[in-house]
N, C-alpha and C positions, 0 to 999 in steps of 0.2 A: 772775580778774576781767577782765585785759586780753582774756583770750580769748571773751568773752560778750560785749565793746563791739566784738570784729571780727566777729561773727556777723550779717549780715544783716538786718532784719526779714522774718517771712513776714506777708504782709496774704493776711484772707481774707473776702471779699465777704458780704453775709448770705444772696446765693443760693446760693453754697458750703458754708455753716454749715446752711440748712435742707437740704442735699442727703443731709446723715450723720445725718439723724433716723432712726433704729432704736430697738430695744428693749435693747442693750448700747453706746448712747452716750451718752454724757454731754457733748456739748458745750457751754460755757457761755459768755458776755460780762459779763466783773465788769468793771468800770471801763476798757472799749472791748481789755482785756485777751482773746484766746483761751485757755482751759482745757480742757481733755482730762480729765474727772476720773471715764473709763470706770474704773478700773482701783480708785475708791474706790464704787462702787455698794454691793458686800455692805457695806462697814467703816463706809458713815454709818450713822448712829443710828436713820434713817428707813427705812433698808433701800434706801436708794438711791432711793425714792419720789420724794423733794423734786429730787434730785438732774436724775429724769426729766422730771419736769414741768416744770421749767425749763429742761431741754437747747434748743438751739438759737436762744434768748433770750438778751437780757439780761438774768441773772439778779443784779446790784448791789446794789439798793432789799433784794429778800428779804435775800442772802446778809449784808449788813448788818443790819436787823432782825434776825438771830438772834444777833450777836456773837459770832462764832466767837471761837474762844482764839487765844493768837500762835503757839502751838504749829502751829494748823491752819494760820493764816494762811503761815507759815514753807513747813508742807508743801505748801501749794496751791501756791506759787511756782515747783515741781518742775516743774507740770504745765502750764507756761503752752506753749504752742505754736505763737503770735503773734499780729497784734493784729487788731482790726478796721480793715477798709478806711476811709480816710479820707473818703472819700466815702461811705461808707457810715454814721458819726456821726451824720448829720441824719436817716436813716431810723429811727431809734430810737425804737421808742413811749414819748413819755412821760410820767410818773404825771399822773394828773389832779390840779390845784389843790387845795391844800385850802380849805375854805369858811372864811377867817378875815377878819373884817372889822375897820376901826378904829376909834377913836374920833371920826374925823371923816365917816362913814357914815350918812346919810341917814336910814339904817332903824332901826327902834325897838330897842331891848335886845332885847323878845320875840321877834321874829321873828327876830333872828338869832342866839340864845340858846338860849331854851329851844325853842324849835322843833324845832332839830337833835337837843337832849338827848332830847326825849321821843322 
């Protein structure tokens, strides 16, 4: 443990992280985290699919919607290879709002209700 808090951090820029976009990389950003997770391509469940489409992204928002087990989470932690650049934080697309309004909201139940639903 002492030996992992003398270790440095490596930061790497998001133009660093779009540069190793291939077809055998899997780079990823889970919670401003770097992960290298080439090496699990075959072994996800996806075929490594989910894994590509989200390389060179932050991939956080998905990688949580699917609740990985602790098991995984444990193994992912192998694979971290450091973090994003600090400056680099605020460039981070992110999710769009969801449409949820209050009850002190102008607009009628309908429209902002069932409008969405239908």
């Amino acid at each position: 443990m002492v030996k992992e808090l003398d270790q440095a951090v490596k930061y790497y820029t998001l133009e660093e992280i779009q540069m190793r976009l291939h077809s055998d990389s899997a780079w990823l950003i889970l919670h401003h985290k770097l992960y290298d997770l080439a090496k699990f391509l075959e072994e996800h469940p996806s075929g490594g699919e989910a894994l590509r489409e989200q390389a060179g992204s932050d991939a956080t928002e998905k990688c949580e919607d699917v609740r990985h087990s602790t098991d995984t989470r444990e193994l992912s932690r192998t694979c971290i290879i450091g973090e994003l650049h600090p400056g680099d934080k605020s460039k981070l697309i992110k999710p769009p709002e969801n449409l949820i309004t209050t009850l002190d909201s102008n607009s009628s139940w309908w429209t902002n209700w069932m409008i969405p639903a239908i």
